[in-house]
N, C-alpha and C positions, 0 to 999 in steps of 0.2 A: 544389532545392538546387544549388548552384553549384559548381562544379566548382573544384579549386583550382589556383590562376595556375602558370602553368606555371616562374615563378623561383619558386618555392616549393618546386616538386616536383622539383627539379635537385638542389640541392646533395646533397640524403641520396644521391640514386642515384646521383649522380658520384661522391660519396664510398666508396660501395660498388664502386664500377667499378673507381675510383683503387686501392683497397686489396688488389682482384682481384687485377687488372693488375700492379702492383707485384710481389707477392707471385708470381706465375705468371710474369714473368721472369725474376725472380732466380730461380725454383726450375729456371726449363727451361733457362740459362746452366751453373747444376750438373747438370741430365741432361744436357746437351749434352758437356759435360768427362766427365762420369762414362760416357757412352757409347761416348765415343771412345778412354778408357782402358782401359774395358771390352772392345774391340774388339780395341785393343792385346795386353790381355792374352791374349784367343783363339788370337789370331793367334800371338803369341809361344808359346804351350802346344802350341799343333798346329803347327806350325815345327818344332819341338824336341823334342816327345814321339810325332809321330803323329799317323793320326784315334782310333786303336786309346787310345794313353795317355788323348789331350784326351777320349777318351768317356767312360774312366774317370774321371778327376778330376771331368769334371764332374755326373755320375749320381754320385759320392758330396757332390757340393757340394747338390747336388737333396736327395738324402737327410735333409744335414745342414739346410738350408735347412727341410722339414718339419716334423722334426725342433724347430728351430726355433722354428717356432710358437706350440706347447704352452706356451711361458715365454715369449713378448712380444707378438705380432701382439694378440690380444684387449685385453688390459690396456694398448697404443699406442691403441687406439681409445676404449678406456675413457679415458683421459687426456686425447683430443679433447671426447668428448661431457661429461665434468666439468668440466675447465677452463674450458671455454665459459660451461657455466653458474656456477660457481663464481664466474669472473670479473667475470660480467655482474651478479651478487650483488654484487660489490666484497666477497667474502668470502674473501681471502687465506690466514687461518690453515685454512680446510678443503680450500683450493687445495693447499697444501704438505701436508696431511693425505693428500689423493688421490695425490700422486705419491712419499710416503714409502710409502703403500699398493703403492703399483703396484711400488714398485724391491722389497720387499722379494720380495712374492709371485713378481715376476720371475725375481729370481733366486735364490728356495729352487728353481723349474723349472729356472729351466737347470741346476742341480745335477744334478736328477732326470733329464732327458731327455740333459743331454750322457752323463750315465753310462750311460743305455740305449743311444748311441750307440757309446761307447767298447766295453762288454763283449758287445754283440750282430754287434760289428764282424766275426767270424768267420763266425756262422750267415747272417750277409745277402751275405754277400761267396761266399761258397761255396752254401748250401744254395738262396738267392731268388734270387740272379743269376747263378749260376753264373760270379764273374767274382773269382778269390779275390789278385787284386793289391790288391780296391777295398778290402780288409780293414785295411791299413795308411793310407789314404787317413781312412776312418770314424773308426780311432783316436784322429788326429792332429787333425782336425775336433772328435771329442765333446768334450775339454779345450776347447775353444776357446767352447760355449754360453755358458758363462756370463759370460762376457766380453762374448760377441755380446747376451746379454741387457741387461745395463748397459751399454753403446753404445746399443742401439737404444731404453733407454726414458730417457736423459739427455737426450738430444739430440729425444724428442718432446713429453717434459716442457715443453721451453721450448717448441717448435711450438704445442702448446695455446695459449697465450697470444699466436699469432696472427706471433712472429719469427720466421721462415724462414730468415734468414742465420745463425745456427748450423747448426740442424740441414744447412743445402746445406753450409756446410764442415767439417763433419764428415763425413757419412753419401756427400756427392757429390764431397769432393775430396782432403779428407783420408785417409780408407779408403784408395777405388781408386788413390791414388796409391803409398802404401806398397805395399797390395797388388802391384802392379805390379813396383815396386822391390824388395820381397824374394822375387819370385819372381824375377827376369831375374840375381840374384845367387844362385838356388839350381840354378836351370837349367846357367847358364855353368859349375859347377863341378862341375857332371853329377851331380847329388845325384836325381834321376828324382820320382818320385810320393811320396816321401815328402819329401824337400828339398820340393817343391813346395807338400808338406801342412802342412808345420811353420811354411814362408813365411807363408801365410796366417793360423796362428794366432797370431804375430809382429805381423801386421798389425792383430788384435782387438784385441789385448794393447794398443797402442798408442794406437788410435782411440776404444776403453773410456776408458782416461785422460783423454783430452783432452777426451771429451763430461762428463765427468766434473766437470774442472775448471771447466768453463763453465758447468754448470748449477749449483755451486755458486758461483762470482759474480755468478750470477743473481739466487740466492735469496737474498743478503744482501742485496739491491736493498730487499727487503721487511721493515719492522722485526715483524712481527706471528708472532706464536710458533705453532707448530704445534696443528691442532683436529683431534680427531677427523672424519671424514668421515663421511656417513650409508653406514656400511658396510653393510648391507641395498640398499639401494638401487644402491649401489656392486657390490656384488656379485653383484646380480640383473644387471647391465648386460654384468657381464665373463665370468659362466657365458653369455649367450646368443652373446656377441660372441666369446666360446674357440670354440662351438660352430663358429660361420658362419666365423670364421676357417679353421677349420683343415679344415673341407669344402668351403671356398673353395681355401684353396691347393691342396686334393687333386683338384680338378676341373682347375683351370689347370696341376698338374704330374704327374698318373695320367697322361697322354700317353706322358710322359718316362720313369716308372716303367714303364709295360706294354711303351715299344720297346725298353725295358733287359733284361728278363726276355725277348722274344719274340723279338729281334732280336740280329745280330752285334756286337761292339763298334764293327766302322766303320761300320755301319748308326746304330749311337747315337751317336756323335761325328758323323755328318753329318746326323742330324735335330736335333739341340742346337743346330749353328752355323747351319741352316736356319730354324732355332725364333728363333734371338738376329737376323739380319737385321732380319726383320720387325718387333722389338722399338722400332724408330726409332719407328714409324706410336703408341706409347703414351707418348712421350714428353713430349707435351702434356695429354697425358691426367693421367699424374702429376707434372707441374709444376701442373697445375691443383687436382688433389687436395689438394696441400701445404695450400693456401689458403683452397679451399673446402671442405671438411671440417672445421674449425673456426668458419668462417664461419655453414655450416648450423646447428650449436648454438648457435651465439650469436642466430640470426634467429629459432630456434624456441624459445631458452630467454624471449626477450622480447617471444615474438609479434609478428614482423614478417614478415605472410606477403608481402605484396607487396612486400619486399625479395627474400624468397628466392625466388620467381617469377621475380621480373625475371635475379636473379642466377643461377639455374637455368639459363634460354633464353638468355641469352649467353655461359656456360660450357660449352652444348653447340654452339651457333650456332661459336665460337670453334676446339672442337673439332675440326667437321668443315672450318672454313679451314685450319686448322692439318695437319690429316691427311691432305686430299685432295692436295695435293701432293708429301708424302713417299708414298703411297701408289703415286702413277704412275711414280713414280722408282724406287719398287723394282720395279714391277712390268718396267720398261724396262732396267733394268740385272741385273737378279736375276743373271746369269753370272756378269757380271765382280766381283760381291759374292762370291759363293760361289770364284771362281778363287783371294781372296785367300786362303782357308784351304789351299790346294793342286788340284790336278785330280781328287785322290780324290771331294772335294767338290762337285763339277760337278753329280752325278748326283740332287741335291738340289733341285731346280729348283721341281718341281710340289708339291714339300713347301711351298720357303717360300713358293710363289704363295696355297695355300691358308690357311696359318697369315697371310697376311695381308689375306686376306681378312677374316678370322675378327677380326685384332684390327680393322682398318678398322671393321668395324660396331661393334664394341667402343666406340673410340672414338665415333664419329656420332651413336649411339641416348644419352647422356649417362650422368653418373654418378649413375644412377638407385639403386644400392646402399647407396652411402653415405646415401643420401637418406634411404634406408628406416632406417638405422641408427642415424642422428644426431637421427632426430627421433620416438624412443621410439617403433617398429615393428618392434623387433630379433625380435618372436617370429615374426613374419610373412618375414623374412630363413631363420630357423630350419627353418621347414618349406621355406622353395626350396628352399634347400645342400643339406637329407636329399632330397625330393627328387630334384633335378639328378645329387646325386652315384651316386641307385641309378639312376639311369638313364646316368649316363656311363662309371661303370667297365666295365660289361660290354660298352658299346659299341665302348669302347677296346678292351678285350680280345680281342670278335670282331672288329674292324676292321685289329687288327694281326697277328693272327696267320693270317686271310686272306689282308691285303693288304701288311702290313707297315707298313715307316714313313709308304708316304704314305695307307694307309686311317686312319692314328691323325692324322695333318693334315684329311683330309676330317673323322673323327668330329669332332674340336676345331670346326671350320668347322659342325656341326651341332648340336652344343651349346651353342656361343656362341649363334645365330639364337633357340634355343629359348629361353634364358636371359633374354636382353635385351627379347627381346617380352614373357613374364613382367613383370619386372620394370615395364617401360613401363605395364603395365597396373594392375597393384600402387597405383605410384605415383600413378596417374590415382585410383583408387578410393578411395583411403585418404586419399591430401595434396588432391587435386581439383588437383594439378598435373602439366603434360605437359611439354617442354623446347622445343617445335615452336613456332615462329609465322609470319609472311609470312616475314619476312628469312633465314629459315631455309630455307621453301621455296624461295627464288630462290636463294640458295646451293646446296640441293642440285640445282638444273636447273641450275647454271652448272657444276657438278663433274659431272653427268653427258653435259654436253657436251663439256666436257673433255675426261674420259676416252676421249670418243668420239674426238678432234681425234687424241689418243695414237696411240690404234688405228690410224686410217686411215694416221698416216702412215708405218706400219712399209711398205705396201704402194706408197709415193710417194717414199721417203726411198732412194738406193741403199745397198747394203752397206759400198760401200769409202769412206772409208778404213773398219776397223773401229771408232773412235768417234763417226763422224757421227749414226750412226743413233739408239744410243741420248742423244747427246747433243741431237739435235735433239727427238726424242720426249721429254724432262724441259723440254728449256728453249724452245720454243716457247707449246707448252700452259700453261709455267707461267707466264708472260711475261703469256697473256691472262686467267689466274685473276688473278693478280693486282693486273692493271690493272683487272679488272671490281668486284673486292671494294668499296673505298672508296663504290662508287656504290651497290652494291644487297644488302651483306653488312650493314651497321651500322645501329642505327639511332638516332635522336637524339641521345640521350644519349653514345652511343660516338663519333660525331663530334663531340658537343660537348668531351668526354674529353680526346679527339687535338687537336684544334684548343688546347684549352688547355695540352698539352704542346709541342705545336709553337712558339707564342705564347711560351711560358717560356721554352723554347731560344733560341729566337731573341731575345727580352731578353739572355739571357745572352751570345750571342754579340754584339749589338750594343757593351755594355754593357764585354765584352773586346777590341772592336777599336779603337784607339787613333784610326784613322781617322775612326770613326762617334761618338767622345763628342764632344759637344754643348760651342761656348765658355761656359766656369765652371765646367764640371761636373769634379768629381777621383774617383779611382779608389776612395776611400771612400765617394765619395755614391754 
């Protein structure tokens, strides 16, 4: 049998690449804003409150965040893996069925959970954390669930269906920026942790609305009247996906829980901003999720495995270009990251060196979870999270009350390892797909030379002035990652990709220089 011609086999996987790639800038343009206002606000909270306040606000934002959960995280992914298929059905009226589903179940929970919030606010603030300011903090947060409910499933509603530019301006620039702004007007007028708390539910209140108004001029887009959805089915997806949600987040934030209960308040305010540094090295990670998370359903609701192969191994390939140079940068600057929170902060060092470690391989080994999730393996998900999670709490537990904040950085660092190997292997047995190929390999020998080039030159590099060193250690090594990529990072198809963007550009710019139009040619041709 004859192999098929290779312009044949171009366009589908260009177009998969194209839709990637699109969708993964615009989302990591909004992590980019959203982490830099995010940073802002840190920094502005512990400026103005402390490390003592900023521990607290943000161990009850943790809380709420959990919290959380229980009323949206499961039913956003349920809304990914139906829409997918729904769409791919051209079955509209059961599309607006799944996400009339999804809003209502939403938010009867956040009814339920913000109120456990609100009236538990005393016993958790006093009897579990010994920390009874966080009590007015939890309050002012539990009013604010159900709001955060309807924000968070307006704006994934449309996501399903594959548009990412709402959901980044809402959820990446709209939010964090209010956020921002009613907090620097609740600060200034010295209104403390509760001004701080009310800010923030000001900011729900707001960003609810507006996901709001957009998913309903969405859905007028569509003439087709609302269908029941196969609610069995539906609802077998979002019991397994509540589950792995919500023992997902307790494994990623039981850290922050156990250094909250075992540790002093400025011990928890400097393992939070130790914790959020690191946070950069995931920001590709979830610019890519935006996209491919919708993408996987749509490949597996129409059986197209060798779409999602290809797109698998270049969304991790991607990955680890994308992470290994933020990774050396923090690992070279880590000081002067932690100085900007104040000198209290300093002593946080080996905290965030390890937390990023931990997401580093996070990102590198692929998003092998979703994988399992998106392509009806949710019960195999089920037993990791139970699992992970009896073998992570008590780790946390003895590791911090040992060693403190940074044995709960090491445990993370030993959790993660164990997790992702799992998973890697999951997905090898069950899909018969792995994320690894050449191009990968040479990638990951060109990042571990790198890192190496890093190293050596703290001992070749002198100290003074004090920015030489770490600015030669970032931008030296990154200089030759990245001149190396193009040649032995990509492969066919992603050059062919690039080369047709570049080609485009450059029509365009030819096409607007008044210089380079052609005699007869006018500004309409």
């Amino acid at each position: 049998m004859s192999k098929t011609p290779k312009e044949h086999r171009i366009p589908g996987i260009l177009s998969n690449l194209h839709v990637l790639a699109g969708g993964t800038a615009l989302s990591f343009s909004g992590e980019i804003v959203n982490l830099l206002i995010s940073f802002g606000y840190g920094i502005l909270i512990a400026r103005t409150l402390g490390a003592a306040g900023y521990g607290v606000f943000f161990l009850g934002l943790s809380i709420f965040n959990f919290l959380a959960l229980f009323s949206h995280t499961a039913i956003e992914d349920g809304l990914m893996r139906f829409l997918g298929f729904y769409v791919q059905a051209d079955d509209m009226g059961k599309a607006k069925g799944v996400i009339g589903f999804g809003l209502i179940v939403s938010l009867v929970l956040g009814l339920i959970f913000g109120g456990l919030c609100f009236f538990c606010a005393e016993l958790l603030a006093t009897r579990v954390f010994g920390k009874p300011e966080l009590a007015v903090v939890l309050r002012c947060l539990g009013l604010g669930m159900p709001l955060f409910s309807l924000m968070s499933m307006t704006v994934a509603s449309i996501r399903g269906f594959k548009i990412v530019k709402h959901y980044i301006l809402v959820r990446r620039f709209l939010f964090p920026l209010m956020t921002v702004a009613f907090a620097g007007l609740a600060l200034v007028k010295g209104c403390g942790l509760r001004g701080l708390s009310l800010s923030y539910l000001v900011a729900l209140g707001a960003a609810s609305i507006a996901g709001s108004l957009l998913l309903r001029r969405f859905m007028r887009r569509s003439p087709e009247r609302i269908c029941r959805p196969e609610l069995d089915r539906v609802s077998s997806f979002f019991g397994a996906a509540f589950l792995v949600s919500v023992l997902t987040f307790l494994i990623a934030w039981c850290d922050l829980m156990v250094v909250g209960v075992f540790c002093s308040r400025d011990q928890v305010g400097i393992y939070y901003a130790a914790k959020k540094v690191p946070g950069i090295i995931l920001l590709f990670l979830f610019s890519l999720n935006v996209i491919f998370v919708p993408m996987v359903s749509h490949f597996h609701s129409n059986d197209e495995r060798s779409a999602l192969s290809h797109v698998y191994k270049s969304t991790t390939r991607w990955m680890l270009i994308a992470s290994t140079p933020v990774f050396l940068a923090i690992l070279a600057v880590s000081r002067p990251f932690l100085s900007l929170y104040g000198p209290a902060f300093l002593e946080g060092q080996w905290i965030l060196i390890l937390i990023a470690v931990a997401f580093f391989i996070n990102c590198v080994l692929g998003a092998n979870d979703y994988l399992l999730l998106m392509t009806d393996h949710q019960r195999y998900m089920v037993v990791n999270v139970i699992v992970v999670t009896l073998l992570a709490v008590p780790l946390y537990i003895f590791a911090a009350s040992r060693f403190g904040a940074v044995g709960a950085a090491a445990a993370m660092l030993s959790i993660t390892v164990v997790s992702k190997l799992v998973l890697l292997i999951e997905g090898y047995l069950l899909l018969h797909l792995h994320p690894f190929d050449k191009h990968y390999a040479k990638v990951a020998i060109l990042a571990a030379l790198t890192a190496a080039l890093s190293y050596l030159l703290q001992y070749v590099v002198p100290a003074e002035p004090a920015l030489l060193l770490p600015a030669l250690r970032v931008g030296l090594p990154l200089v030759v990652f990245l001149a190396a990529i193009p040649r032995i990072g990509l492969d066919g198809h992603e050059k062919e990709m690039i080369m047709g963007v570049l080609q485009r550009a450059n029509g365009w710019v030819r096409k607007d220089d008044p210089a380079k139009v052609e005699p007869g040619e006018t500004d309409a041709g």
